[in-house]
Rosetta silent file (secondary structure, phi, psi, omega in degrees, C-alpha in Angstrom):
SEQUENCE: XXXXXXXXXXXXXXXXXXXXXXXXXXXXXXXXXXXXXXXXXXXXXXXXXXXXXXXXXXXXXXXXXXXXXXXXXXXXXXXXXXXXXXXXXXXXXXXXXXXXXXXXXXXXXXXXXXXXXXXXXXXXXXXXXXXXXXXXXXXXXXXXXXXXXXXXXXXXXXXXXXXXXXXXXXXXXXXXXXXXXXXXXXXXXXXXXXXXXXXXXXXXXXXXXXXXXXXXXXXXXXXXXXXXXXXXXXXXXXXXXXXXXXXXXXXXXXXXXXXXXXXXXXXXXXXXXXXXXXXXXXXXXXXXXXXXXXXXXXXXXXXXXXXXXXXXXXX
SCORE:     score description
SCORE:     0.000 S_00000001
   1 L     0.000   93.678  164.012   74.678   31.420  -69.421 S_00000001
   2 L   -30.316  123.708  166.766   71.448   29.783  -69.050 S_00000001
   3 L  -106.084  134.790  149.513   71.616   26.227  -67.441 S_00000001
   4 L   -22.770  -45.639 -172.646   70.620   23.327  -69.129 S_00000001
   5 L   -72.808  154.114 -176.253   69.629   21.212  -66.645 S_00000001
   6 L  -105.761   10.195 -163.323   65.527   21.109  -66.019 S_00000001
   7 L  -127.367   45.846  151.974   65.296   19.047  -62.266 S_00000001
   8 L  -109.682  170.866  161.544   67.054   22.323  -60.156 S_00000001
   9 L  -134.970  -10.591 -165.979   65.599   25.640  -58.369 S_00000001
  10 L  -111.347  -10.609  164.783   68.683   26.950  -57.203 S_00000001
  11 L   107.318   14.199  152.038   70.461   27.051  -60.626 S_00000001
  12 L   -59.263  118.949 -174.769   72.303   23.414  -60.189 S_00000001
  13 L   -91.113   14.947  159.748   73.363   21.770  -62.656 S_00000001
  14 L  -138.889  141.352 -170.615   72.679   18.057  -61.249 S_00000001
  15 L   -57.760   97.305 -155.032   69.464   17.146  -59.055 S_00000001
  16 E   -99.418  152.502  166.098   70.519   17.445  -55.407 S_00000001
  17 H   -43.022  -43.807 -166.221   68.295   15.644  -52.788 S_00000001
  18 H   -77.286   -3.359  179.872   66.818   18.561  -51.127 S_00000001
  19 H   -89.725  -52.521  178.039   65.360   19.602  -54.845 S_00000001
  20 H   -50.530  -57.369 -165.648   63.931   15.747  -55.119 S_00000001
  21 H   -56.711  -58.033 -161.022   62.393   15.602  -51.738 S_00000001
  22 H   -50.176  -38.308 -177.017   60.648   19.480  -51.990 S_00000001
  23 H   -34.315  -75.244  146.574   59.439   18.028  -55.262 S_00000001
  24 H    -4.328  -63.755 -139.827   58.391   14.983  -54.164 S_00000001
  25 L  -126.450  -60.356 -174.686   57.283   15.631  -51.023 S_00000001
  26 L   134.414  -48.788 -154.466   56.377   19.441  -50.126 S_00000001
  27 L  -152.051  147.653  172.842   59.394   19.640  -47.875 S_00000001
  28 L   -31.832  121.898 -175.738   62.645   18.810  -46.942 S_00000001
  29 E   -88.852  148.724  178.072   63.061   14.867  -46.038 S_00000001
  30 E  -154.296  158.118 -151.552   66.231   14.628  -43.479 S_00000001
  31 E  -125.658   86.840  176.141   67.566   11.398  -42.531 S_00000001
  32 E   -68.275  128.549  157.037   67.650   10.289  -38.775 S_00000001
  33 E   -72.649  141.534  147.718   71.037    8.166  -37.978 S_00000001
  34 E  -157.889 -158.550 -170.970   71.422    5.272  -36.284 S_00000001
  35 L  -137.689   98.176 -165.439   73.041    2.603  -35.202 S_00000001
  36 L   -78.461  -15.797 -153.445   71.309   -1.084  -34.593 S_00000001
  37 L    89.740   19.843 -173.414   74.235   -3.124  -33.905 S_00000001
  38 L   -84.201 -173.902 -157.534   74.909   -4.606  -36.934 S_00000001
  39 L  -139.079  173.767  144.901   77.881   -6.482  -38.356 S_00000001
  40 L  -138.457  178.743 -153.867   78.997   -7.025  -41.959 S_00000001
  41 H   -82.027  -26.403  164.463   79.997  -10.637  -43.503 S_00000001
  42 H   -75.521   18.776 -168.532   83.631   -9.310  -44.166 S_00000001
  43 H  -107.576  -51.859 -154.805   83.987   -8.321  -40.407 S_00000001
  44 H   -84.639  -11.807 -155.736   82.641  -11.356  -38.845 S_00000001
  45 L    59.830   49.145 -179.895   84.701  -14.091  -41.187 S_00000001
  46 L   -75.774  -47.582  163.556   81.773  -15.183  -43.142 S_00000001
  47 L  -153.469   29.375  143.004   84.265  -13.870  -45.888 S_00000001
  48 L   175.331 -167.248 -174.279   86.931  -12.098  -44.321 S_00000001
  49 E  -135.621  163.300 -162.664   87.860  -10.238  -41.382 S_00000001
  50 L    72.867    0.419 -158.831   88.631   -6.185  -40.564 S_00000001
  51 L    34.889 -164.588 -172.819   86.044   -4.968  -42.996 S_00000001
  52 L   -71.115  145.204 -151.424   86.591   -2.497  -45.609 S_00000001
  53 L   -84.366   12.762 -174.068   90.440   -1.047  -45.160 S_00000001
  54 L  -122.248   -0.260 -158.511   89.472    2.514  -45.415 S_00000001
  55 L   -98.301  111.971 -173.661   86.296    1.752  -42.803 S_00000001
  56 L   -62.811  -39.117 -159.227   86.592    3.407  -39.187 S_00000001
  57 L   144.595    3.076 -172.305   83.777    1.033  -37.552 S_00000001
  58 L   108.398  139.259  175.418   80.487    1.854  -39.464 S_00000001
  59 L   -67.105  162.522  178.499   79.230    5.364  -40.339 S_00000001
  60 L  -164.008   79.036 -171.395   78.195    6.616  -37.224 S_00000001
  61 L   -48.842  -58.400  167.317   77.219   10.224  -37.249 S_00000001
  62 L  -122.026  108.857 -178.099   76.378   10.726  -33.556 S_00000001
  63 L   -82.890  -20.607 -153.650   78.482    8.097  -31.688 S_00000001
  64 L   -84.825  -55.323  172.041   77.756   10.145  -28.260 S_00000001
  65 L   -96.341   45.636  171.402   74.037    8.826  -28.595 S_00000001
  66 L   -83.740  151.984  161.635   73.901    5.380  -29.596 S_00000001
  67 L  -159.609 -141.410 -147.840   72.682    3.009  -27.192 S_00000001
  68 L  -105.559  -32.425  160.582   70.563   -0.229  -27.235 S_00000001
  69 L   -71.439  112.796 -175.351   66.839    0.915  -27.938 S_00000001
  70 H   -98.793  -14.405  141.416   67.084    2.250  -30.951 S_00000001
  71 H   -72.407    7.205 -179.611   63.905    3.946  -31.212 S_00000001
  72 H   -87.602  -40.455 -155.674   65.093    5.933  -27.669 S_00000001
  73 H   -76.979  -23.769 -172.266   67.862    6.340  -29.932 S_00000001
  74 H   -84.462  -41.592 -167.702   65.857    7.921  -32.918 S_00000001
  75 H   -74.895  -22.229  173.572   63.713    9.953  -31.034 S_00000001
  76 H   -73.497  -49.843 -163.852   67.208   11.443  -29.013 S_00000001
  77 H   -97.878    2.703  169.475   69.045   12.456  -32.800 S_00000001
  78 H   -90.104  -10.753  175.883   65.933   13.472  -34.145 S_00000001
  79 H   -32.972  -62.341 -161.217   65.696   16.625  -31.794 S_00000001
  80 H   -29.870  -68.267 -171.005   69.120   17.302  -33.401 S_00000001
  81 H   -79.348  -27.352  167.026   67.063   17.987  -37.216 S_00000001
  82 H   -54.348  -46.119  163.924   63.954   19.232  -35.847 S_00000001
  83 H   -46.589  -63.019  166.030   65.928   22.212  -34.596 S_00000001
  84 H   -61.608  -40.316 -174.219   67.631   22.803  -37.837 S_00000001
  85 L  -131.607   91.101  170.255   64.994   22.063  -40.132 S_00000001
  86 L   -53.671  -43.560 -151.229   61.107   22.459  -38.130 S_00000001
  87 L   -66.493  -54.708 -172.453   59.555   22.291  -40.926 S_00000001
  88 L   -24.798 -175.104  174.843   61.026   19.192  -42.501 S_00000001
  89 E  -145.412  146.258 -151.327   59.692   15.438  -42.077 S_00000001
  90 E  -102.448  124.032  159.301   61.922   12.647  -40.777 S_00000001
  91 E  -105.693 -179.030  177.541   63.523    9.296  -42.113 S_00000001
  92 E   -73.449  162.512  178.503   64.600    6.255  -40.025 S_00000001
  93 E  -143.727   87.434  175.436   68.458    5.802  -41.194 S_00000001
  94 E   -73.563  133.191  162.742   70.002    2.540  -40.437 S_00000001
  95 L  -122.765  -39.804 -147.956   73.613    3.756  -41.291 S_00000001
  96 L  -104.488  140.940 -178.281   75.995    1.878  -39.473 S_00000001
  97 L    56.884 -142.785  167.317   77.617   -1.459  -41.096 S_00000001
  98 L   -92.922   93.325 -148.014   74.801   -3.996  -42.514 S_00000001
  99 L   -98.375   36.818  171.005   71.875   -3.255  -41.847 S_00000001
 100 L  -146.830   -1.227 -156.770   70.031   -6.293  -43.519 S_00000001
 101 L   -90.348   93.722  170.113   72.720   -8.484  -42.517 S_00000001
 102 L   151.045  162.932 -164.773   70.879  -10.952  -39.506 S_00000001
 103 L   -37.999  173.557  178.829   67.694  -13.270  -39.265 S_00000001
 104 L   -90.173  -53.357 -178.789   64.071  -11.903  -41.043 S_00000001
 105 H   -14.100  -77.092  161.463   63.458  -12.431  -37.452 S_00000001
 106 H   -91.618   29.700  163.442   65.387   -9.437  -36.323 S_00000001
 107 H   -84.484  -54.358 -163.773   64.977   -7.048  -39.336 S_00000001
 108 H   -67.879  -21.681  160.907   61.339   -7.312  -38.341 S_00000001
 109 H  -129.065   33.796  158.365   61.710   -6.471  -35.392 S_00000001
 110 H   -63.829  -50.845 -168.497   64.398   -3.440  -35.504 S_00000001
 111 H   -71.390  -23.467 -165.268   62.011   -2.112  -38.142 S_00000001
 112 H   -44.486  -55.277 -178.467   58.306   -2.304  -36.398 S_00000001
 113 H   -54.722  -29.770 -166.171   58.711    0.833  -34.358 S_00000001
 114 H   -76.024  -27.993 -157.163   59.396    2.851  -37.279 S_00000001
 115 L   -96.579    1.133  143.587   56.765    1.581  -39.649 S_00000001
 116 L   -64.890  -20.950  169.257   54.361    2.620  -36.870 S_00000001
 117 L   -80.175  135.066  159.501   55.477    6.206  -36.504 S_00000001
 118 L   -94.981   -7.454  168.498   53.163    7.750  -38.895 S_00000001
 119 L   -35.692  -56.263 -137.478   55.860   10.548  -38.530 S_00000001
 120 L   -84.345  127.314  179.217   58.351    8.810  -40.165 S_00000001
 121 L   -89.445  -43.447 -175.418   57.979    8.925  -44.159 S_00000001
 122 E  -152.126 -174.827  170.058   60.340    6.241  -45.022 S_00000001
 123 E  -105.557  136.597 -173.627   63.306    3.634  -44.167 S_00000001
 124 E  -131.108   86.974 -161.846   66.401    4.302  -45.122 S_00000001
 125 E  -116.336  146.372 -165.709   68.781    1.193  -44.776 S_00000001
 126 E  -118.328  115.376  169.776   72.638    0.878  -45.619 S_00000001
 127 E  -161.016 -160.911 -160.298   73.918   -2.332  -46.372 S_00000001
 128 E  -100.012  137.472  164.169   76.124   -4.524  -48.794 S_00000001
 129 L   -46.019  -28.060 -166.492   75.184   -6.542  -52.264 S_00000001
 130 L  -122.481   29.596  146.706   75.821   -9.777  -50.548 S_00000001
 131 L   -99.469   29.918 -163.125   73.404   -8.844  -47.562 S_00000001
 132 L  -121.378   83.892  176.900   70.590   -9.168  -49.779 S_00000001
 133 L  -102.962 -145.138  175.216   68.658  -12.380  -49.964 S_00000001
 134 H   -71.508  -39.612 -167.789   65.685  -13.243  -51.260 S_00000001
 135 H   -65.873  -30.956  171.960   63.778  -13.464  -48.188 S_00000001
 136 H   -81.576  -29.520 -178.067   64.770   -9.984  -47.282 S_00000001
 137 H   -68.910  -33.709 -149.333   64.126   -8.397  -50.543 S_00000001
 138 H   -76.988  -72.415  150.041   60.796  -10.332  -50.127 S_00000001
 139 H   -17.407  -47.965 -178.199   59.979   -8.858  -46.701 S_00000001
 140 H   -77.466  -53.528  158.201   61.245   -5.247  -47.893 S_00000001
 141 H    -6.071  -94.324  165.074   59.266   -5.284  -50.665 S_00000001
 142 L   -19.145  -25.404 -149.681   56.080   -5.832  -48.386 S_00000001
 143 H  -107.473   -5.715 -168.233   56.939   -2.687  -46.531 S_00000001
 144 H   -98.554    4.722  140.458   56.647    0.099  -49.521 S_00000001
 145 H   -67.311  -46.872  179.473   53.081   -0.118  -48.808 S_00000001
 146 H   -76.198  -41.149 -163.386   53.428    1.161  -45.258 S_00000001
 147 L  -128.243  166.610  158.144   56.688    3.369  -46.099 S_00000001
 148 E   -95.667  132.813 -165.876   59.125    4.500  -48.679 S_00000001
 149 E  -129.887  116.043  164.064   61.748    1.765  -48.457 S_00000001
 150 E  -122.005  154.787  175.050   65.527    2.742  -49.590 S_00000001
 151 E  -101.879  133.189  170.238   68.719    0.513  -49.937 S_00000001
 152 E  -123.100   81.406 -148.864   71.936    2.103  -49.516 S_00000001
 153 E  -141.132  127.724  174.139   74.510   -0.174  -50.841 S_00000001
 154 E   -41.667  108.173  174.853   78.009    0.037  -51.063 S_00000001
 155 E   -99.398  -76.153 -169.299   79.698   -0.261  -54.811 S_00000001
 156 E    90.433  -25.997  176.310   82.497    2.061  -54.111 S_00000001
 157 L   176.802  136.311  169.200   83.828    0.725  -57.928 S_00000001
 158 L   -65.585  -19.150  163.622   83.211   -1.608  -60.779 S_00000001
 159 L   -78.029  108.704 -157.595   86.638   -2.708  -60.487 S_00000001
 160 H   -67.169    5.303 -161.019   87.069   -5.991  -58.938 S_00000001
 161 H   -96.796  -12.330  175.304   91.120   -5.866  -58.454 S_00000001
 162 H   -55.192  -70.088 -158.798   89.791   -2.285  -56.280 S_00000001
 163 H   -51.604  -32.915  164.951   87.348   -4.200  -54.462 S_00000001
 164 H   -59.406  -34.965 -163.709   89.967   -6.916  -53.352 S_00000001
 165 H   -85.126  -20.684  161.350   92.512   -4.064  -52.368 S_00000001
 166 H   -47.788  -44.118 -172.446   89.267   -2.690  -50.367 S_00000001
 167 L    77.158   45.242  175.951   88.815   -6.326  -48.567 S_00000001
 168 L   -59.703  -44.536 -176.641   84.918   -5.438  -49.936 S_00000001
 169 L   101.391   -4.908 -173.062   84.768   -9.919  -49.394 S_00000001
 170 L  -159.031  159.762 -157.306   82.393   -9.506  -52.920 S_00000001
 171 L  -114.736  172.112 -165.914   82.900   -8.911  -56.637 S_00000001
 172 H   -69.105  -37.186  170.571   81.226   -6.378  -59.194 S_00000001
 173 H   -62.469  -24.457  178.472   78.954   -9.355  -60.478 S_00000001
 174 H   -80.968  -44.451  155.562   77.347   -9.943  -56.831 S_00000001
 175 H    -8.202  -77.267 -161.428   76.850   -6.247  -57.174 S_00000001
 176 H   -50.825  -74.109  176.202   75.101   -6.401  -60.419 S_00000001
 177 H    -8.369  -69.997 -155.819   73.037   -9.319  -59.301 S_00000001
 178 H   -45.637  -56.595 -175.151   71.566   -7.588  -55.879 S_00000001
 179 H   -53.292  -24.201  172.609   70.307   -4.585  -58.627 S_00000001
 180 H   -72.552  -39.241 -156.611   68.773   -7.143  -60.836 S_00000001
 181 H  -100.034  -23.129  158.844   66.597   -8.606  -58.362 S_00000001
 182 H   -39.277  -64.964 -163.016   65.814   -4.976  -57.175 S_00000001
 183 H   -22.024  -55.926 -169.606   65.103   -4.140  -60.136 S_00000001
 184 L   -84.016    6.811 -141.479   61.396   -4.918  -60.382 S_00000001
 185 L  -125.083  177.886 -176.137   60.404   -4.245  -56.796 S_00000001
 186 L  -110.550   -5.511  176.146   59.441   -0.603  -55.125 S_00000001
 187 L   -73.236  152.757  159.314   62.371   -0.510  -53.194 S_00000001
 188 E   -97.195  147.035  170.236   64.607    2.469  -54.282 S_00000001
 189 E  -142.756  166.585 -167.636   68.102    2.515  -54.242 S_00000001
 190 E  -115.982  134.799  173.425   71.133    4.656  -53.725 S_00000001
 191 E  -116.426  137.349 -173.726   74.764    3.735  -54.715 S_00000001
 192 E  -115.390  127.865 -176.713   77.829    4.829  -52.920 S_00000001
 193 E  -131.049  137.525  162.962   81.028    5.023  -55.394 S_00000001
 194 L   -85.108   95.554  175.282   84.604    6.456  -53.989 S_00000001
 195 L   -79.618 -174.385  164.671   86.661    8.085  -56.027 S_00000001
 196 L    78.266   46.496  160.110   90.721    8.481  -55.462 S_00000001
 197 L  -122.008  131.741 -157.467   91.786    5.068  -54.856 S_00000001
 198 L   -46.331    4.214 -144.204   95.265    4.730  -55.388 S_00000001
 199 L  -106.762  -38.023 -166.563   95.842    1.578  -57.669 S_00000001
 200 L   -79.674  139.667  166.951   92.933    3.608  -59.979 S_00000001
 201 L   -86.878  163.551 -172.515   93.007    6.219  -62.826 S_00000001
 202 H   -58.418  -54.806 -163.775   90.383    9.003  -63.148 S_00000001
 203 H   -84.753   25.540 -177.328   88.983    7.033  -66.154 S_00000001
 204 H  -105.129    7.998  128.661   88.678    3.794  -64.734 S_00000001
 205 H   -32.022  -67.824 -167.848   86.731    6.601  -61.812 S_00000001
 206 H   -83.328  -23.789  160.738   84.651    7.669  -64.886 S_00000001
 207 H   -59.195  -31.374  178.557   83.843    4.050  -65.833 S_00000001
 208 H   -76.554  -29.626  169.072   82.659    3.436  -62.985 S_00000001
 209 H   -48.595  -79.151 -142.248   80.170    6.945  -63.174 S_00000001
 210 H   -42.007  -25.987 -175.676   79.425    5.914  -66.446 S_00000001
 211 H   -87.384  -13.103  173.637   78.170    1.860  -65.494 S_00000001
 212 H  -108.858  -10.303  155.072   75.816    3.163  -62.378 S_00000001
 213 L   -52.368  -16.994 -179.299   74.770    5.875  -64.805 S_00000001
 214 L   -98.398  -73.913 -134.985   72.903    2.991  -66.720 S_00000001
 215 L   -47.335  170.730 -161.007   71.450    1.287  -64.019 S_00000001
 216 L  -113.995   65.438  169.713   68.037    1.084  -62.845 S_00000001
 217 L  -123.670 -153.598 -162.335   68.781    2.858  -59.587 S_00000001
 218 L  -116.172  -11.974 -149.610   67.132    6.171  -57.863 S_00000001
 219 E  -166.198  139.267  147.894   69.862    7.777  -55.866 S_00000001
 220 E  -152.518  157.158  159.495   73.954    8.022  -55.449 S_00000001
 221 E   -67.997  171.786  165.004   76.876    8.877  -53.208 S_00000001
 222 L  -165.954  124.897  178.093   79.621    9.871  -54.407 S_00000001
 223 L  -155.750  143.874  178.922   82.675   10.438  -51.990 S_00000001
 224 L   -40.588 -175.719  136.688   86.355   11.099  -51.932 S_00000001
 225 L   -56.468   99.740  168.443   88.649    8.649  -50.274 S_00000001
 226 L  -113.434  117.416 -129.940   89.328    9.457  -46.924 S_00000001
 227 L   -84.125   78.711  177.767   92.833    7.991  -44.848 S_00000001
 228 E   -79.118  138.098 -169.209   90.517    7.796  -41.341 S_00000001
 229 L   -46.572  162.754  162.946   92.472    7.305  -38.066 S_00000001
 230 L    34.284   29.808 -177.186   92.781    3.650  -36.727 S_00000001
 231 L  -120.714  145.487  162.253   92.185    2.154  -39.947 S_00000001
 232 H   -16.677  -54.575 -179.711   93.713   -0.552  -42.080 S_00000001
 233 H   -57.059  -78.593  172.172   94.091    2.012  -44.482 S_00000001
 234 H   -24.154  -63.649 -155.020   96.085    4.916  -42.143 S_00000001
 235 H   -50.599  -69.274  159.146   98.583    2.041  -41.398 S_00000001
 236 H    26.553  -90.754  174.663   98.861    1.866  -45.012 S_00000001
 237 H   -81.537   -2.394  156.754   99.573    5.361  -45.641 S_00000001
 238 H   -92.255  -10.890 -178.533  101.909    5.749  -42.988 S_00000001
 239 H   -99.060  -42.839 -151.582  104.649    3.346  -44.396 S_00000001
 240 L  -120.801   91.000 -154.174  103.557    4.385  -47.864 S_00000001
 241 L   -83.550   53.087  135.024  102.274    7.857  -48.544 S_00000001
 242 L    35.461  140.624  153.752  100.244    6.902  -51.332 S_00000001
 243 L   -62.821  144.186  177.093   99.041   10.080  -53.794 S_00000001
 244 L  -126.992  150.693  174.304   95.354   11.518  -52.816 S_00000001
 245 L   -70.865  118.360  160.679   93.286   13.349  -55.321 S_00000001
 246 L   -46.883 -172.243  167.815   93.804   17.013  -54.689 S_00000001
 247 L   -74.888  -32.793  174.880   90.538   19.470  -54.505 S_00000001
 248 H   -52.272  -69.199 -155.391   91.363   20.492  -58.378 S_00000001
 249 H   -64.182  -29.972  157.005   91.225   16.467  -59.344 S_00000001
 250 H  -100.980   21.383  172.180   88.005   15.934  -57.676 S_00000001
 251 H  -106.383  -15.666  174.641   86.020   18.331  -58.586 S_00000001
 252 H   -87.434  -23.816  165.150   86.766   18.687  -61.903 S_00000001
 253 H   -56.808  -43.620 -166.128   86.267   14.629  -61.833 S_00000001
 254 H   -78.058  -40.579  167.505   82.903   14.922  -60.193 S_00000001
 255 H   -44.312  -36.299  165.769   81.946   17.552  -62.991 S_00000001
 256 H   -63.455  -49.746 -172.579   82.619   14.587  -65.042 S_00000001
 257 H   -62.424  -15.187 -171.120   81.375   11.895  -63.815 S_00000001
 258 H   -65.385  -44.953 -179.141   78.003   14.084  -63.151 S_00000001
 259 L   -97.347   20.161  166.892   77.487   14.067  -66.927 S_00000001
 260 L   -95.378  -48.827 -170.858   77.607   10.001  -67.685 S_00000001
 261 L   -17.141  146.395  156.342   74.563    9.979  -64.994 S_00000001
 262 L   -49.420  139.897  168.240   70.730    9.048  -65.591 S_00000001
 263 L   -85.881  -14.973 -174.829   69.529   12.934  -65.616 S_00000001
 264 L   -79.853  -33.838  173.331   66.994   11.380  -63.422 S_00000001
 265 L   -45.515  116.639  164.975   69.053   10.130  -60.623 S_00000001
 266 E   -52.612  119.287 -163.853   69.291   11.928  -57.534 S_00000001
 267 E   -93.015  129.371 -166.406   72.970   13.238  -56.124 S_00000001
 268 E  -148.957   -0.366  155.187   72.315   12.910  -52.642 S_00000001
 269 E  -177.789  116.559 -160.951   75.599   13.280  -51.971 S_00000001
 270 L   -87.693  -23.354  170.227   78.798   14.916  -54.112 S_00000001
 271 L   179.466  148.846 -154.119   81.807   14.549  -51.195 S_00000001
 272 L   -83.621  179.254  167.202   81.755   12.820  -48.077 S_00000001
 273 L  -113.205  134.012 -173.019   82.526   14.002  -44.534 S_00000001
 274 L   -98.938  106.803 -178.495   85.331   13.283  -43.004 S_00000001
 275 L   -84.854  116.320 -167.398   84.875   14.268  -38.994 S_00000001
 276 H   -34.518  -39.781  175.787   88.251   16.345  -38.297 S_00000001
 277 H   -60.157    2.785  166.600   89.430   13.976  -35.109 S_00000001
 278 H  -116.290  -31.728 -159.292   89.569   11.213  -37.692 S_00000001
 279 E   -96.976  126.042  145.023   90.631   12.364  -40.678 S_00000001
 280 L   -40.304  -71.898  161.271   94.278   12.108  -41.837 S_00000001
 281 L  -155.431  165.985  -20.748   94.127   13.016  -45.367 S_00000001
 282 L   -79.757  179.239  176.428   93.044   14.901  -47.352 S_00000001
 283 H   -61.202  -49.169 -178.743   92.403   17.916  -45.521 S_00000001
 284 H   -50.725  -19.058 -174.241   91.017   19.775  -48.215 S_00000001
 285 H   -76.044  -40.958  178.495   87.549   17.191  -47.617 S_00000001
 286 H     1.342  -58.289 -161.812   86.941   19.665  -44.419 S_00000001
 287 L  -101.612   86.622 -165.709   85.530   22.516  -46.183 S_00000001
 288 H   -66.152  -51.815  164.610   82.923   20.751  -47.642 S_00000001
 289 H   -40.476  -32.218  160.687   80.881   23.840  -48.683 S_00000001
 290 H   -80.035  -27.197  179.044   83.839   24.951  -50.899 S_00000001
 291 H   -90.615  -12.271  157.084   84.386   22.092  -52.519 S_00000001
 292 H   -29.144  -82.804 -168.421   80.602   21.912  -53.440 S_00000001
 293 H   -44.782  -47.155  168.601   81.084   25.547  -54.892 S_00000001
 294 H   -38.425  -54.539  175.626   84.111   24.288  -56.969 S_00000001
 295 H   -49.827  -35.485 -175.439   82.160   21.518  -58.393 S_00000001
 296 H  -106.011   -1.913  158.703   79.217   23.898  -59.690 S_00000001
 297 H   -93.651  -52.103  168.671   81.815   26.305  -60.691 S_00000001
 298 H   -25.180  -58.467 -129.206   83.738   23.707  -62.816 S_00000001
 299 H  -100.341   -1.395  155.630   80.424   22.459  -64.353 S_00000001
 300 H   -60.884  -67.896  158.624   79.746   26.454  -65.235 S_00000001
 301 H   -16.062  -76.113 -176.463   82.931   26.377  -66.582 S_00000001
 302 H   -58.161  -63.613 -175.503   82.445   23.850  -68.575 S_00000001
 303 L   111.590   14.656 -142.836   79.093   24.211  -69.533 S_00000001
 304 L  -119.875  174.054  167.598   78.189   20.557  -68.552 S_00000001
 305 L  -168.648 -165.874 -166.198   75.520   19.382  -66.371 S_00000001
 306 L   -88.940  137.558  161.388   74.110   16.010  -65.244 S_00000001
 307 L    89.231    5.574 -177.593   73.010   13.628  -67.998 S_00000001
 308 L   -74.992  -30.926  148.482   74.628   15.752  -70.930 S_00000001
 309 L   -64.451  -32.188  175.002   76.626   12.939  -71.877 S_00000001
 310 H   -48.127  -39.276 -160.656   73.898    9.943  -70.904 S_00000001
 311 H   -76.323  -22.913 -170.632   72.493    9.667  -74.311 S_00000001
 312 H   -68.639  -42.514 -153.792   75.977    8.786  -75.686 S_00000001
 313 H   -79.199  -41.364 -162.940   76.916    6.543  -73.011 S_00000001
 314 L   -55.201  122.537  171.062   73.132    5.078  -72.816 S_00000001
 315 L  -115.245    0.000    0.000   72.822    2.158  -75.366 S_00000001
């Protein structure tokens, strides 16, 4: 069966990162983590407290080497990808919490070292719709002359009665907003949506594909739910064992949601990682590599690919 889609080499049927970058680029792009020290406004009680209830503490990839410099710190985890991939080229990765959230003062100068590496191809920063002001947009802007400047910001769903049972602290419209004033600017951005939260059904899951499928962004997550250790959430699920999407229900979901997408949009990520010493449920997130292969056997199955559905959905 010949696939449809035109933006693969390996015979994908949606546009994986590592296809964009070689495009792009020449070569694989890889993404150092790291961790600044950041905060977010539902943590601190700017507009709530605990952060988001399924949220561990901030992604944190290598917790063994954070520390206080954080270009000591970049130059320590980038060994890590040089090893796996020489050939590749490196970005900075603010990942943990909100990483636009504090003074212009001290964005500028967390960011300096990086935009000074001529190494470094771009910024890669993870933060929230309601860490976004003007002054910072204004400031980021400025910077996609020296760099490629991405936003990584947290939807997780279009549904605000979710985002309250999340304790996201912000509604689908401050969402919307932050992308409008994107819009017109050089930053690119990436949206991270969750499926498998209990209160939701798969299509109000595919509503949400289908509304960041319109949008004017460049790049999305897309990751199960996971029950993480020492979280709001675990407590949760221990008096109340809640239903989790099997491996059937989200991979045959993600084949769906895969076809309301922009065919242009990058997938940069199809299900999350869960690191086993944290994770609870499900299990089944583990094998990551299988449930990939599920996903692209589903959309064989099927026949479907990314954007086969966009024109419908598109108005």
């Amino acid at each position: 069966m010949k696939n449809p889609y035109p933006y693969t080499e390996d015979n994908k049927r949606y546009q994986t990162w590592n296809y964009y970058t070689k495009s792009h680029y020449g070569t694989r792009l890889y993404k150092v983590p790291l961790e600044a020290g950041f905060t977010c406004p539902n943590r601190d009680g700017t507009v709530g407290t605990g952060g988001c209830i399924f949220c561990r503490g901030g992604s944190n990839s290598f917790p063994e080497l954070s520390g206080s410099d954080i270009y000591r710190q970049y130059l320590e985890r980038r060994k890590v990808f040089q090893h796996k991939w020489p050939e590749g080229r490196p970005m900075a990765y603010f990942q943990s919490y909100s990483n636009t959230y504090d003074t212009l003062d001290k964005l500028k100068e967390l960011y300096q070292p990086f935009l000074n590496d001529p190494e470094i191809v771009g910024l890669v920063i993870a933060t929230r719709s309601d860490c976004l002001s003007d002054e910072a947009i204004e400031y980021l802007q400025s910077l996609t002359s020296i760099k490629d400047i991405w936003l990584e910001i947290g939807l997780q769903s279009i549904h605000d009665k979710t985002l309250k049972e999340m304790n996201r602290g912000h509604d689908y419209r401050n969402f919307l907003q932050a992308v409008e004033k994107l819009e017109n600017t050089d930053i690119k951005i990436s949206v991270h949506i969750i499926n498998g939260w209990p209160t939701e059904t798969e299509e109000m899951m595919i509503e949400t594909a289908k509304a960041v499928g319109k949008m004017p962004i460049q790049a999305i997550k897309i990751h199960m739910l996971h029950v993480l250790k020492d979280t709001p959430l675990a407590r949760l699920y221990e008096n109340d064992r809640f239903p989790l999407l099997s491996k059937q229900q989200y991979t045959d979901l993600v084949a769906r949601q895969l076809t309301y997408l922009n065919p242009e949009i990058v997938i940069e990520r199809i299900t999350g990682d869960g690191l086993p010493d944290q994770l609870i449920e499900p299990l089944w997130t583990v094998k990551k590599i299988s449930v990939i292969n599920d996903i692209d056997k589903a959309m064989v199955r099927d026949n479907t690919w990314q954007g086969m559905n966009y024109n419908h959905n598109h108005p």
